[in-house]
PDB file of N, CA, C and O in Angstrom:
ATOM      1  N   UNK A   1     -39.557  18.393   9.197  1.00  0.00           N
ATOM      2  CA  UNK A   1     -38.143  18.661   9.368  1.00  0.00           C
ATOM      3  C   UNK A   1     -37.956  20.042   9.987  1.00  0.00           C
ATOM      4  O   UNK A   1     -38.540  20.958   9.409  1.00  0.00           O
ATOM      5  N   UNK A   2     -37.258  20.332  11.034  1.00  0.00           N
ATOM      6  CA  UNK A   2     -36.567  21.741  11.239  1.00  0.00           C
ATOM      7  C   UNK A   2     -35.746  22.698  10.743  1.00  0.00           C
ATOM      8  O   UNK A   2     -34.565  22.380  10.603  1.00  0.00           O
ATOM      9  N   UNK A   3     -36.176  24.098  10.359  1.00  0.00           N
ATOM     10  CA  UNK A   3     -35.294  24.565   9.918  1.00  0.00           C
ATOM     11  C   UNK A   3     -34.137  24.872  10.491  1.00  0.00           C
ATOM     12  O   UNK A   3     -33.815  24.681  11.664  1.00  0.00           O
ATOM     13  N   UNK A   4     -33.494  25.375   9.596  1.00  0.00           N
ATOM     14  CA  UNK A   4     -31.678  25.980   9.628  1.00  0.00           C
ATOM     15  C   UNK A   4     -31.013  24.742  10.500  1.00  0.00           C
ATOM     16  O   UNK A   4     -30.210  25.106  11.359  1.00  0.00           O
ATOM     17  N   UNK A   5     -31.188  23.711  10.412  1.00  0.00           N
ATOM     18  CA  UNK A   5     -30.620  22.839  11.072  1.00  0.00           C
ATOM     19  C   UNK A   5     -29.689  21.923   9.908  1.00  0.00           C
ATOM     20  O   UNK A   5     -28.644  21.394  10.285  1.00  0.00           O
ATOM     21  N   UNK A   6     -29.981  21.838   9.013  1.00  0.00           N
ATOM     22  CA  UNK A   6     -29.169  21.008   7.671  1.00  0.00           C
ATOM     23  C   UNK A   6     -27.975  21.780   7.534  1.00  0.00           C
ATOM     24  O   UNK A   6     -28.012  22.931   7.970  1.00  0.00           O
ATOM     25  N   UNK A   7     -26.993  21.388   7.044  1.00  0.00           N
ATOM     26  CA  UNK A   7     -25.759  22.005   6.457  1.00  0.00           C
ATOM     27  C   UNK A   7     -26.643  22.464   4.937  1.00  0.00           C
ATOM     28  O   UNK A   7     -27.836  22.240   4.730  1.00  0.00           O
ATOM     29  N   UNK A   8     -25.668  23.162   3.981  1.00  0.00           N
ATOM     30  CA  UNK A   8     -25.962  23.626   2.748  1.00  0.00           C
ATOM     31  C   UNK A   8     -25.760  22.831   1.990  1.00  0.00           C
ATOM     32  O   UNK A   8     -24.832  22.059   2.231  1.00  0.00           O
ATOM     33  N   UNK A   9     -26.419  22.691   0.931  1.00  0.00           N
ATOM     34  CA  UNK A   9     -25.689  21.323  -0.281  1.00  0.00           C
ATOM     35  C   UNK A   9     -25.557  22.848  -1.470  1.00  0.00           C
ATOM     36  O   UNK A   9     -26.246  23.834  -1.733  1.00  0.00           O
ATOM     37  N   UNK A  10     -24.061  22.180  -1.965  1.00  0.00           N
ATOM     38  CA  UNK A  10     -23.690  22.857  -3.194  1.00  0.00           C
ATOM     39  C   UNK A  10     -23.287  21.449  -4.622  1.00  0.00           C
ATOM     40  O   UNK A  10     -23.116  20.230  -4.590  1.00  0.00           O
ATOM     41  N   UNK A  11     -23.287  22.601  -5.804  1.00  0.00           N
ATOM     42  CA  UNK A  11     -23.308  21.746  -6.880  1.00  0.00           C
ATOM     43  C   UNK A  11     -22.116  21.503  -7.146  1.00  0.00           C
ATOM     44  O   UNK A  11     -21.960  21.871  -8.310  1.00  0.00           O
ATOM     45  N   UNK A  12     -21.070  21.052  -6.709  1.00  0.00           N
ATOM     46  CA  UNK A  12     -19.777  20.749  -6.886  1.00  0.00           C
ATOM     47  C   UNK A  12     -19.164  19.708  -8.038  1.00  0.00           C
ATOM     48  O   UNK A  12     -19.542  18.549  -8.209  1.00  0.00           O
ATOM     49  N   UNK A  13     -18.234  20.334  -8.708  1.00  0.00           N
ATOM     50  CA  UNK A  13     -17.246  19.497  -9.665  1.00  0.00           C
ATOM     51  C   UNK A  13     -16.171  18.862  -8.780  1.00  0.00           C
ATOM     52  O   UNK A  13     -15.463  19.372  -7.911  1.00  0.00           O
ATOM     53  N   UNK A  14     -16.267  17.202  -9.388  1.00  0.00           N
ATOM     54  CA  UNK A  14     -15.183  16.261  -8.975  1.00  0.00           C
ATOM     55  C   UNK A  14     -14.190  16.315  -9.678  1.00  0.00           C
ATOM     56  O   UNK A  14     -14.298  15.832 -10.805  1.00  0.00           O
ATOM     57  N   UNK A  15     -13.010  16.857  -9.311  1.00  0.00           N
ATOM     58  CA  UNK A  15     -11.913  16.380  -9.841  1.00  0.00           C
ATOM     59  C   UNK A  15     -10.913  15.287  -9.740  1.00  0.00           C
ATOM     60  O   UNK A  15      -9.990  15.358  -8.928  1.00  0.00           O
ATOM     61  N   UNK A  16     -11.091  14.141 -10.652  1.00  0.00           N
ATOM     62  CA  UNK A  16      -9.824  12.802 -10.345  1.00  0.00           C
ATOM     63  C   UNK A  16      -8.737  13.373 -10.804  1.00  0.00           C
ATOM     64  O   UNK A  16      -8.575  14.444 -11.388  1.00  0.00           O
ATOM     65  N   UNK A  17      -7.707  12.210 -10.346  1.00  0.00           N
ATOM     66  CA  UNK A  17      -6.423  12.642 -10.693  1.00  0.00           C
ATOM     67  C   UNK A  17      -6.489  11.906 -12.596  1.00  0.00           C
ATOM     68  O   UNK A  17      -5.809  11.957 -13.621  1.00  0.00           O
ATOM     69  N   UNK A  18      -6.775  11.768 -12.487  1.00  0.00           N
ATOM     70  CA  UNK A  18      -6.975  10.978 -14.356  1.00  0.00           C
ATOM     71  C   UNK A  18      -7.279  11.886 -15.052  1.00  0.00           C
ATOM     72  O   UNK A  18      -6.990  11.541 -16.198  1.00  0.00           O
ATOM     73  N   UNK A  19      -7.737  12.954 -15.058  1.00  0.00           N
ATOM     74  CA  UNK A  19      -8.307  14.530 -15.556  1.00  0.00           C
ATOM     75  C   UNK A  19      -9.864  14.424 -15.773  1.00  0.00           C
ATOM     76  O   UNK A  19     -10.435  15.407 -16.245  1.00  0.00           O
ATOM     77  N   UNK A  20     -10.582  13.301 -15.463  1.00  0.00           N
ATOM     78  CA  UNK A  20     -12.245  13.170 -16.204  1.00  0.00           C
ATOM     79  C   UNK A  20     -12.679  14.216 -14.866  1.00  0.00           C
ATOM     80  O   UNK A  20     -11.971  14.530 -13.909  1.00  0.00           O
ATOM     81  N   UNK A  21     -13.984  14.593 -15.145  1.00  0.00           N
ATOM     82  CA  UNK A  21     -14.525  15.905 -14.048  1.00  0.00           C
ATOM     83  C   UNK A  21     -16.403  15.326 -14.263  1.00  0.00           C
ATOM     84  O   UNK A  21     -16.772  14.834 -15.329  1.00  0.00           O
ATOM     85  N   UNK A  22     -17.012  15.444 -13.504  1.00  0.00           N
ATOM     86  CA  UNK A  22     -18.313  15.387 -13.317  1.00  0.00           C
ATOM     87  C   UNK A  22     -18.736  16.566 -12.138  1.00  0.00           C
ATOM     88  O   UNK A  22     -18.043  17.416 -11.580  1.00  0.00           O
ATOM     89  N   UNK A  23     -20.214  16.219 -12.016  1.00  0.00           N
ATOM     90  CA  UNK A  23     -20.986  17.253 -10.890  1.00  0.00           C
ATOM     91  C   UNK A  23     -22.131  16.153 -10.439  1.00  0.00           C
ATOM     92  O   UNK A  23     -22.821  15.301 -11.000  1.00  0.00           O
ATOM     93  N   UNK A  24     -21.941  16.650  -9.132  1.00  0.00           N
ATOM     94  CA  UNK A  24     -22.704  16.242  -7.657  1.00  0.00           C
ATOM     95  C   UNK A  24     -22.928  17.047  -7.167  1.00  0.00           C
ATOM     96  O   UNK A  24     -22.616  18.197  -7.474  1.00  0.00           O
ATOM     97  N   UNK A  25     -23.875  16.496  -5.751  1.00  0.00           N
ATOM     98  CA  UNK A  25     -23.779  17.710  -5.122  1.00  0.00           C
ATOM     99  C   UNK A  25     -23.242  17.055  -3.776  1.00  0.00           C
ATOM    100  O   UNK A  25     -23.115  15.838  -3.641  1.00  0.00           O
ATOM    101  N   UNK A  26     -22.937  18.003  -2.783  1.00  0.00           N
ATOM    102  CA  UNK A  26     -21.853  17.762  -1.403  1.00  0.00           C
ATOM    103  C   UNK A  26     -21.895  19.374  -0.303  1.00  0.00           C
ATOM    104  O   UNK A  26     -22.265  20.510  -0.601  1.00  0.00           O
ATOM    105  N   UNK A  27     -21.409  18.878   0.851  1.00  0.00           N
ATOM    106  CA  UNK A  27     -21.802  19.876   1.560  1.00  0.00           C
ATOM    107  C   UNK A  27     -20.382  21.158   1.771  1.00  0.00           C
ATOM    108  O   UNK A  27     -20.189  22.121   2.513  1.00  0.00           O
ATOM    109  N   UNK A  28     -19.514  20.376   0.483  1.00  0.00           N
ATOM    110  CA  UNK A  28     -18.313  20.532   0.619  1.00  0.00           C
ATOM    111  C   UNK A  28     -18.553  21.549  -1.112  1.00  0.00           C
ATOM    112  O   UNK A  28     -19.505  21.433  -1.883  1.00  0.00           O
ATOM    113  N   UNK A  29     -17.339  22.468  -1.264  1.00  0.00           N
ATOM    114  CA  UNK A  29     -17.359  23.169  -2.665  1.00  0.00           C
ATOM    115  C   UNK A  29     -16.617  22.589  -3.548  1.00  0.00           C
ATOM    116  O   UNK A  29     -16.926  22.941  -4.687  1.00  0.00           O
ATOM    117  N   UNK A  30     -15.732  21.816  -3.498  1.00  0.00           N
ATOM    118  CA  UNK A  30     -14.837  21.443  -4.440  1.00  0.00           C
ATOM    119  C   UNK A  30     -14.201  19.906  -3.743  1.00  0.00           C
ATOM    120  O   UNK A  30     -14.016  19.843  -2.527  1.00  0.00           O
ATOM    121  N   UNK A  31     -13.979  19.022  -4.414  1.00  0.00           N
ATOM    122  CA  UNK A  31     -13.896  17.667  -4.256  1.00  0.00           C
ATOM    123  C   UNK A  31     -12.796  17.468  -5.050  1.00  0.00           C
ATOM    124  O   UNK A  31     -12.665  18.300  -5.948  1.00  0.00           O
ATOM    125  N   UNK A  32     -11.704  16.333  -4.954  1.00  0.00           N
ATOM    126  CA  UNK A  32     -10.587  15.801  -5.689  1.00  0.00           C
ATOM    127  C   UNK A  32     -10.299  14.457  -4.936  1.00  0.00           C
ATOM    128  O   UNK A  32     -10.044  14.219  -3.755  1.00  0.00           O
ATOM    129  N   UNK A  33     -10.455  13.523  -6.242  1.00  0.00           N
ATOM    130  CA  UNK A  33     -10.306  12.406  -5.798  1.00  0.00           C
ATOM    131  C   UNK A  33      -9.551  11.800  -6.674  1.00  0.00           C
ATOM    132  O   UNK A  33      -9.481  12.058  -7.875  1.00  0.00           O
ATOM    133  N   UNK A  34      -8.754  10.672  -5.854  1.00  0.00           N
ATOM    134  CA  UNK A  34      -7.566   9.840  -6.861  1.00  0.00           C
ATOM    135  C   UNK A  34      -8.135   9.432  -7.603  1.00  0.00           C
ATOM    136  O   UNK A  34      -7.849   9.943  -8.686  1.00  0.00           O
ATOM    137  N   UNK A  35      -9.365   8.235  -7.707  1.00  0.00           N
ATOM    138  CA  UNK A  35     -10.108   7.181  -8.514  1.00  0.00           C
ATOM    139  C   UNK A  35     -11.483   7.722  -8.862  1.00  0.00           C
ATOM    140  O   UNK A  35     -12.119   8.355  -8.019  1.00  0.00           O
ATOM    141  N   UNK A  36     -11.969   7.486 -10.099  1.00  0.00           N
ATOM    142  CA  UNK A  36     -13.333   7.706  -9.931  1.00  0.00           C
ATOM    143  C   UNK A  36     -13.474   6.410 -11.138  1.00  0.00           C
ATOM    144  O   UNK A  36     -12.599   5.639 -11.533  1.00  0.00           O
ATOM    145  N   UNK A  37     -15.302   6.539 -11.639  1.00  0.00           N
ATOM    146  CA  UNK A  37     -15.093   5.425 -12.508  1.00  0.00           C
ATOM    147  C   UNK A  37     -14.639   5.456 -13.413  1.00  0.00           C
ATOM    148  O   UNK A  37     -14.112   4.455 -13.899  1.00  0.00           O
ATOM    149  N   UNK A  38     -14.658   6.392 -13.889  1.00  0.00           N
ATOM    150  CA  UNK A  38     -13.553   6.276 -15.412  1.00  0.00           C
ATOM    151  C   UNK A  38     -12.610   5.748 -15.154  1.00  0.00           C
ATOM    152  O   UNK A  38     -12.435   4.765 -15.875  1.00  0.00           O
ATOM    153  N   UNK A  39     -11.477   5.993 -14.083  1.00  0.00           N
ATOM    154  CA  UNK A  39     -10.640   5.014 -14.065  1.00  0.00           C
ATOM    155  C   UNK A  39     -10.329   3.738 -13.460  1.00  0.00           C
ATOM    156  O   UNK A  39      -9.336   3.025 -13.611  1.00  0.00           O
ATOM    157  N   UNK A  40     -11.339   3.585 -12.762  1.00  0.00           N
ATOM    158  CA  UNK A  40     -11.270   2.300 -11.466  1.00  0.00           C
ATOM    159  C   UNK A  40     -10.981   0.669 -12.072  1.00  0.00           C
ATOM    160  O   UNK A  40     -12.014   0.006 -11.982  1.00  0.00           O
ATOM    161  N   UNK A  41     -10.529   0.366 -12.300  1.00  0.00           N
ATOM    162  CA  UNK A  41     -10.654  -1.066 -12.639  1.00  0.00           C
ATOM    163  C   UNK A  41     -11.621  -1.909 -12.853  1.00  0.00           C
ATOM    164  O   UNK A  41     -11.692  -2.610 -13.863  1.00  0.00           O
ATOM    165  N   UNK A  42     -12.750  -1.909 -11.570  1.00  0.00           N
ATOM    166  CA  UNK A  42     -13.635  -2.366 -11.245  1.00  0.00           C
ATOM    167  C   UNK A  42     -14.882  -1.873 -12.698  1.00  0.00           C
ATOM    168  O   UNK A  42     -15.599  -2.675 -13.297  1.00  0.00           O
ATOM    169  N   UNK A  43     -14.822  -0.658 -12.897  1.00  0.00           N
ATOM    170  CA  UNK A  43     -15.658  -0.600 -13.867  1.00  0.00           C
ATOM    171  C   UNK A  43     -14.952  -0.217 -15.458  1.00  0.00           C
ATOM    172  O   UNK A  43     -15.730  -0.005 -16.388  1.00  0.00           O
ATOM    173  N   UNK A  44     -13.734  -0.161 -15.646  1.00  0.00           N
ATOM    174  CA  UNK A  44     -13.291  -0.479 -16.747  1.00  0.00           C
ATOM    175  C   UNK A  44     -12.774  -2.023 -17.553  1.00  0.00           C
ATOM    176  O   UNK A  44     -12.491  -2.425 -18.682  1.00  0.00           O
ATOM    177  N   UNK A  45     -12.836  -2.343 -16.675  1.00  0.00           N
ATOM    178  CA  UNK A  45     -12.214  -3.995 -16.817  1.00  0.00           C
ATOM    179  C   UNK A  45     -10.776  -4.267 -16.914  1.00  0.00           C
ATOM    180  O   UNK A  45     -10.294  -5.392 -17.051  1.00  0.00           O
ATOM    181  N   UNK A  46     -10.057  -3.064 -16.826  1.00  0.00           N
ATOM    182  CA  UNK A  46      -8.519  -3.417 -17.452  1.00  0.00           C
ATOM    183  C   UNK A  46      -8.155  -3.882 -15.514  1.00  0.00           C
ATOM    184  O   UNK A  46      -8.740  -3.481 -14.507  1.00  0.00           O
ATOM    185  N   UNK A  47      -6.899  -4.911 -15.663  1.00  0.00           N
ATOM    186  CA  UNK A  47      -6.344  -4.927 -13.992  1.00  0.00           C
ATOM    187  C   UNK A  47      -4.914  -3.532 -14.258  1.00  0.00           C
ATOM    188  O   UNK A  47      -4.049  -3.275 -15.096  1.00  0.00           O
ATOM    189  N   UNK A  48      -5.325  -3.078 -13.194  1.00  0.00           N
ATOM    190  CA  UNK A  48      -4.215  -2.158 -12.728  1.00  0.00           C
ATOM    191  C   UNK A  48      -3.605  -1.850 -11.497  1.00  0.00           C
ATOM    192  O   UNK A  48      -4.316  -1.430 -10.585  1.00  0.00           O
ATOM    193  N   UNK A  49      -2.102  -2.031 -11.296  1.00  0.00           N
ATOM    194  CA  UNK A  49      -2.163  -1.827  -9.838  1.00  0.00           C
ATOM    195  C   UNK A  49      -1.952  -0.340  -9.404  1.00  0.00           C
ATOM    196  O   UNK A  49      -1.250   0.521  -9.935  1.00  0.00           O
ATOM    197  N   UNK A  50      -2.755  -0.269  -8.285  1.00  0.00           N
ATOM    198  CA  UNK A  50      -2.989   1.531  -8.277  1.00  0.00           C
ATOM    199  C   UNK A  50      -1.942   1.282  -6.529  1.00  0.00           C
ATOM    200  O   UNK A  50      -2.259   0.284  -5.882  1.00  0.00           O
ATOM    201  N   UNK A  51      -1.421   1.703  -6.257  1.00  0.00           N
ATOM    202  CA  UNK A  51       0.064   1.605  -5.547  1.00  0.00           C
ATOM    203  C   UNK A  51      -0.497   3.298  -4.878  1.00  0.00           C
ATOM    204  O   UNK A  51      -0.631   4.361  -5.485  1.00  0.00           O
ATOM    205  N   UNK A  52      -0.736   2.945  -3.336  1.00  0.00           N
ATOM    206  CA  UNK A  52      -1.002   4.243  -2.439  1.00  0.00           C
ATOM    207  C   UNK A  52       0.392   4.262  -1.596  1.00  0.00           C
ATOM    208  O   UNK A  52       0.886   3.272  -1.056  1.00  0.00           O
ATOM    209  N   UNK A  53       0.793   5.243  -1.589  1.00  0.00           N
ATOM    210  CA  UNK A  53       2.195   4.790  -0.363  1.00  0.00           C
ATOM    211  C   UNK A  53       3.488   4.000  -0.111  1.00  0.00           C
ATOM    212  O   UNK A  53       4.314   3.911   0.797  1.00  0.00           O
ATOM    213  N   UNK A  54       3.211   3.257  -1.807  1.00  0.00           N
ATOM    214  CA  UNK A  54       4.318   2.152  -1.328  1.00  0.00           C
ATOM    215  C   UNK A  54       3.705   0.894  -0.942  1.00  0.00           C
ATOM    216  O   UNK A  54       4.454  -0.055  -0.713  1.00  0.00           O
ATOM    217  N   UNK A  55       2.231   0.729  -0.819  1.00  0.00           N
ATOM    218  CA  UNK A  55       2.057  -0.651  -0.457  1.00  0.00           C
ATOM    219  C   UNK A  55       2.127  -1.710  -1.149  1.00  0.00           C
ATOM    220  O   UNK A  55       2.086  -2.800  -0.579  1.00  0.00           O
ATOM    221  N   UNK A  56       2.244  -1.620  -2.469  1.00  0.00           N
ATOM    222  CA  UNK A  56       3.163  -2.978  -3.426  1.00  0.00           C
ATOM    223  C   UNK A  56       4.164  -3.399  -2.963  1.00  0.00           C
ATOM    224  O   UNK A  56       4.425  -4.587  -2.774  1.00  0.00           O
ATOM    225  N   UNK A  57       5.108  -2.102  -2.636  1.00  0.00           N
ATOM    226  CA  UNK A  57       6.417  -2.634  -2.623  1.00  0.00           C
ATOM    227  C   UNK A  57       6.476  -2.969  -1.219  1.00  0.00           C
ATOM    228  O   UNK A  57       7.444  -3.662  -0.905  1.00  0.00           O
ATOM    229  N   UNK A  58       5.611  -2.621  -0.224  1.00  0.00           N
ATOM    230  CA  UNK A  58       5.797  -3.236   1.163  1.00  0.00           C
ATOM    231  C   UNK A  58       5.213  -4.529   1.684  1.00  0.00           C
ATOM    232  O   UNK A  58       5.636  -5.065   2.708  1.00  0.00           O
ATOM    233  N   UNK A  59       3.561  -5.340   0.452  1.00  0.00           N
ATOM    234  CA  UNK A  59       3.612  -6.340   0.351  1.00  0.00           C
ATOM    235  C   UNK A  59       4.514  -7.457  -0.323  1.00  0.00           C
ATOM    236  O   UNK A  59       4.550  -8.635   0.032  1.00  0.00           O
ATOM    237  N   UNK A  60       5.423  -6.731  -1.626  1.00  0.00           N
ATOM    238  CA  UNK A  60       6.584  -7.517  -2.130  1.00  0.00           C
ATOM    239  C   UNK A  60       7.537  -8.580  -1.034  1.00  0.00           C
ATOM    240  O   UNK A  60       7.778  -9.764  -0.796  1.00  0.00           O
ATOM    241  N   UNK A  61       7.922  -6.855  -0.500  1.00  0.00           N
ATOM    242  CA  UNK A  61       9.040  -7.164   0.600  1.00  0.00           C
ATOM    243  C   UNK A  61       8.695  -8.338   1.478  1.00  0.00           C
ATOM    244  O   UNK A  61       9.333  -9.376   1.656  1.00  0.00           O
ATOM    245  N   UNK A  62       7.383  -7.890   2.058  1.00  0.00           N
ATOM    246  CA  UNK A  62       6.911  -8.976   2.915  1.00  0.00           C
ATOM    247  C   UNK A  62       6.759 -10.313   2.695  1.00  0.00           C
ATOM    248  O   UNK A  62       7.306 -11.173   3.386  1.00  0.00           O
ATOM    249  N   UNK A  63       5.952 -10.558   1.649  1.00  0.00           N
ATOM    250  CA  UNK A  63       5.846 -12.029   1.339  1.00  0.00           C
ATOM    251  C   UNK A  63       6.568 -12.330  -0.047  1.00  0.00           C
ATOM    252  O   UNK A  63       5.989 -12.914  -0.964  1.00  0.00           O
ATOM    253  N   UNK A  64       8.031 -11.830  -0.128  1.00  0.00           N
ATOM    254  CA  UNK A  64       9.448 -12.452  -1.304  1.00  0.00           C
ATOM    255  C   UNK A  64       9.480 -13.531  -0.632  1.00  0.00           C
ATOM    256  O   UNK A  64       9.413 -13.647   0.592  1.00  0.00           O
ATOM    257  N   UNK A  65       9.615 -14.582  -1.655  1.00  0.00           N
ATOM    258  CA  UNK A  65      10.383 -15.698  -1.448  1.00  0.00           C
ATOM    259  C   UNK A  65      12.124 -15.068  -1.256  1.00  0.00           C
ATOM    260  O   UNK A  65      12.719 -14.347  -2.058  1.00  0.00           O
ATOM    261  N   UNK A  66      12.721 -15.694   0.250  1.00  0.00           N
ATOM    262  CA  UNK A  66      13.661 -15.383   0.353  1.00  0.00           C
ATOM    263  C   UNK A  66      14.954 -16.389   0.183  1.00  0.00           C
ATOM    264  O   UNK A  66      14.996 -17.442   0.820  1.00  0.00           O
ATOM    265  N   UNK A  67      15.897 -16.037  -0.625  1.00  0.00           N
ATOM    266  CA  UNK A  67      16.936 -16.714  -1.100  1.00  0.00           C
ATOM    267  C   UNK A  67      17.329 -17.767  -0.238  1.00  0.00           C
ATOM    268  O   UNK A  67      17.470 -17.356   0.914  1.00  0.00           O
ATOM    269  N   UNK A  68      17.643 -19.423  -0.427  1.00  0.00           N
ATOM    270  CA  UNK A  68      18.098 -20.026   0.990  1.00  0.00           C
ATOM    271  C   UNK A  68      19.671 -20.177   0.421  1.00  0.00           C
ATOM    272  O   UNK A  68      20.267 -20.587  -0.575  1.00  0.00           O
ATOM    273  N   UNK A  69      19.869 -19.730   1.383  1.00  0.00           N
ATOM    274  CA  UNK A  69      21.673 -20.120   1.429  1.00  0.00           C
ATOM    275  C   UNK A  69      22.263 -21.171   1.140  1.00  0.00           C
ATOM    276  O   UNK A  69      21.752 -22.188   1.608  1.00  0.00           O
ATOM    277  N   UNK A  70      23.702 -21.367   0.169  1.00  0.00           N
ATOM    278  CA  UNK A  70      23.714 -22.872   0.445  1.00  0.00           C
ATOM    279  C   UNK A  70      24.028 -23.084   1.663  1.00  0.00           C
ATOM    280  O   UNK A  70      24.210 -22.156   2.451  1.00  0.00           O
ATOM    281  N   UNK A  71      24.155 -24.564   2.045  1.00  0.00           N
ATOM    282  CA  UNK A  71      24.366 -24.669   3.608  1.00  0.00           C
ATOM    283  C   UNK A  71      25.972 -24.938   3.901  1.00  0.00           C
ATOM    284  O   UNK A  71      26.524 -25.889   3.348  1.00  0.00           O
ATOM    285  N   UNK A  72      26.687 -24.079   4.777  1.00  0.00           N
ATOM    286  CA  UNK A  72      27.828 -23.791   5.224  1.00  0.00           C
ATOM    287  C   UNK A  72      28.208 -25.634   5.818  1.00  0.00           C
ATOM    288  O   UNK A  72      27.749 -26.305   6.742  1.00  0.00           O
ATOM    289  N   UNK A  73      29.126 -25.883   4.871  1.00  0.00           N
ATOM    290  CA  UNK A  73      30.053 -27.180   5.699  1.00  0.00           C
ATOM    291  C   UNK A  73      30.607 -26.803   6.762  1.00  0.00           C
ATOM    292  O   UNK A  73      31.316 -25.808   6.905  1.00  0.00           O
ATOM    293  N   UNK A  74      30.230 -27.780   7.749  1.00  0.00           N
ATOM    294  CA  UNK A  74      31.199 -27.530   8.933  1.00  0.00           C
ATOM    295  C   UNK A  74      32.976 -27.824   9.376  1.00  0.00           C
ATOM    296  O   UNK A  74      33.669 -28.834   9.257  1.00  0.00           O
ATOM    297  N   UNK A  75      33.191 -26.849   9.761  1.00  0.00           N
ATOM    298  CA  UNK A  75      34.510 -27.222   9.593  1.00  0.00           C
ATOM    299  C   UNK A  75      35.023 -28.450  10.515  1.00  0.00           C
ATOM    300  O   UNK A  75      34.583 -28.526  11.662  1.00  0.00           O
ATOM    301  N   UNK A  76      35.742 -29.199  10.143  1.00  0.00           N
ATOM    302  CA  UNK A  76      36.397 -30.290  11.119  1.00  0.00           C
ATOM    303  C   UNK A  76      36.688 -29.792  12.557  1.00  0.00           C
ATOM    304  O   UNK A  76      37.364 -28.804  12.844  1.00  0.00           O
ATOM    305  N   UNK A  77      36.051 -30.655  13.432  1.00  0.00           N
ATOM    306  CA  UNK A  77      36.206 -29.558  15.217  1.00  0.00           C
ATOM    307  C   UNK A  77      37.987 -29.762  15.148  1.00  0.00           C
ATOM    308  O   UNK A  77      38.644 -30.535  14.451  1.00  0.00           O
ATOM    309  N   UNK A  78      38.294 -29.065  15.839  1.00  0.00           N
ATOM    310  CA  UNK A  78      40.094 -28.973  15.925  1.00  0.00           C
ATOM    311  C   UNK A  78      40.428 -29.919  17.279  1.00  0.00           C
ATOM    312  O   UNK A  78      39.594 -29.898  18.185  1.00  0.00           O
ATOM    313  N   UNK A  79      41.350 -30.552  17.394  1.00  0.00           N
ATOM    314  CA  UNK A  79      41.731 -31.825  18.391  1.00  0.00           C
ATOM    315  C   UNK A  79      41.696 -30.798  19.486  1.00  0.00           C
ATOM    316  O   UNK A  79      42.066 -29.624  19.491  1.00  0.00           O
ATOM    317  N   UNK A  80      40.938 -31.852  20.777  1.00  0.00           N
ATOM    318  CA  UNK A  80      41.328 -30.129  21.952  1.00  0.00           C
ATOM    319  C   UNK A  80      42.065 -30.247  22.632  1.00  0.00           C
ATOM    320  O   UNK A  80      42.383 -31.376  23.005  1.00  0.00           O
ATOM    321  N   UNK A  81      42.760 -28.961  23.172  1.00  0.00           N
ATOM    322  CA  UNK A  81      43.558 -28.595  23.563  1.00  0.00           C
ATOM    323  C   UNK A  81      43.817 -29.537  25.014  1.00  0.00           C
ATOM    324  O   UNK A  81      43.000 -29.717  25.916  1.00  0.00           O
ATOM    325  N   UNK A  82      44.944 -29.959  24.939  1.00  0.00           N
ATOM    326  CA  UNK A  82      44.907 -30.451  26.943  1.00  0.00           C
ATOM    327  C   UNK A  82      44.529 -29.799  27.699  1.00  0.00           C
ATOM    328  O   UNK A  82      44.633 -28.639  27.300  1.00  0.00           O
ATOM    329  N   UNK A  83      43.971 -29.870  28.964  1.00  0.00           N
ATOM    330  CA  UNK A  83      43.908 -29.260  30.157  1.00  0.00           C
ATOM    331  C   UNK A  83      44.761 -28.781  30.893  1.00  0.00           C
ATOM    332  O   UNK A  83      45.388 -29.731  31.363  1.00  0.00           O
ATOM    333  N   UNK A  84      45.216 -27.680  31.331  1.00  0.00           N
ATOM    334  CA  UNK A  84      46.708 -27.098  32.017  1.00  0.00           C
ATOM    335  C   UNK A  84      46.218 -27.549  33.594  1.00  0.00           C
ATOM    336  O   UNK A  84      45.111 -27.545  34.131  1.00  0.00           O
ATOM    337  N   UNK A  85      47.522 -27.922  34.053  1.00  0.00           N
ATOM    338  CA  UNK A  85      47.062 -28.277  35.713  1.00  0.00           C
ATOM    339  C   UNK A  85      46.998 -26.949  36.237  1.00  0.00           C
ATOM    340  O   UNK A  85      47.723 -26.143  35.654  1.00  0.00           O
ATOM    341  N   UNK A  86      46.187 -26.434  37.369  1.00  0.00           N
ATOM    342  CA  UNK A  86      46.520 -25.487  38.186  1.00  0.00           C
ATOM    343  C   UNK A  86      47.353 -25.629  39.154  1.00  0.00           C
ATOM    344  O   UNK A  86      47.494 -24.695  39.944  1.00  0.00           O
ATOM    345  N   UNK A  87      47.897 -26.514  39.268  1.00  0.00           N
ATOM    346  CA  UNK A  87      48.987 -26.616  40.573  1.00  0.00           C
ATOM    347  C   UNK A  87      50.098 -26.521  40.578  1.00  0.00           C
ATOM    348  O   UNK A  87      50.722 -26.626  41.634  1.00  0.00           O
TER     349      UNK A  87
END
């Protein structure tokens, strides 16, 4: 391998947003992440919906069953009018 060619690795603490904290290492000093496993679903077993941005409510929107209207009776056509001569 060549030297001074690697970036540095440091021993960095993860911070989730859930408050749990561990150590890795990364080429980075400090790390914060939304999910880790303590809280992920995937390895706790509970279902949770974890909602980034609004995308629940923008798949909601999208695929709601949307209300059908009742259907508007038509009104009786009105007798028509005569034709005016132009002459």
């Amino acid at each position: 391998m060549k030297d001074k060619i690697h970036p540095q690795l440091f021993d960095v603490n993860v911070h989730c947003a859930c408050g749990s904290e561990f150590v890795t290492r990364s080429t980075k000093k400090e790390l914060r992440v939304e999910v880790c496993s303590a809280c992920h679903p995937f390895f706790t077993g509970k279902q949770k919906l974890m909602d980034t941005a609004g995308r629940v409510e923008k798949f909601n929107r999208k695929y709601a069953k949307k209300e059908v209207a009742a259907p508007v009776a038509e009104a009786a056509p009105e007798a028509e009018a005569p034709a005016e001569a132009n002459q």
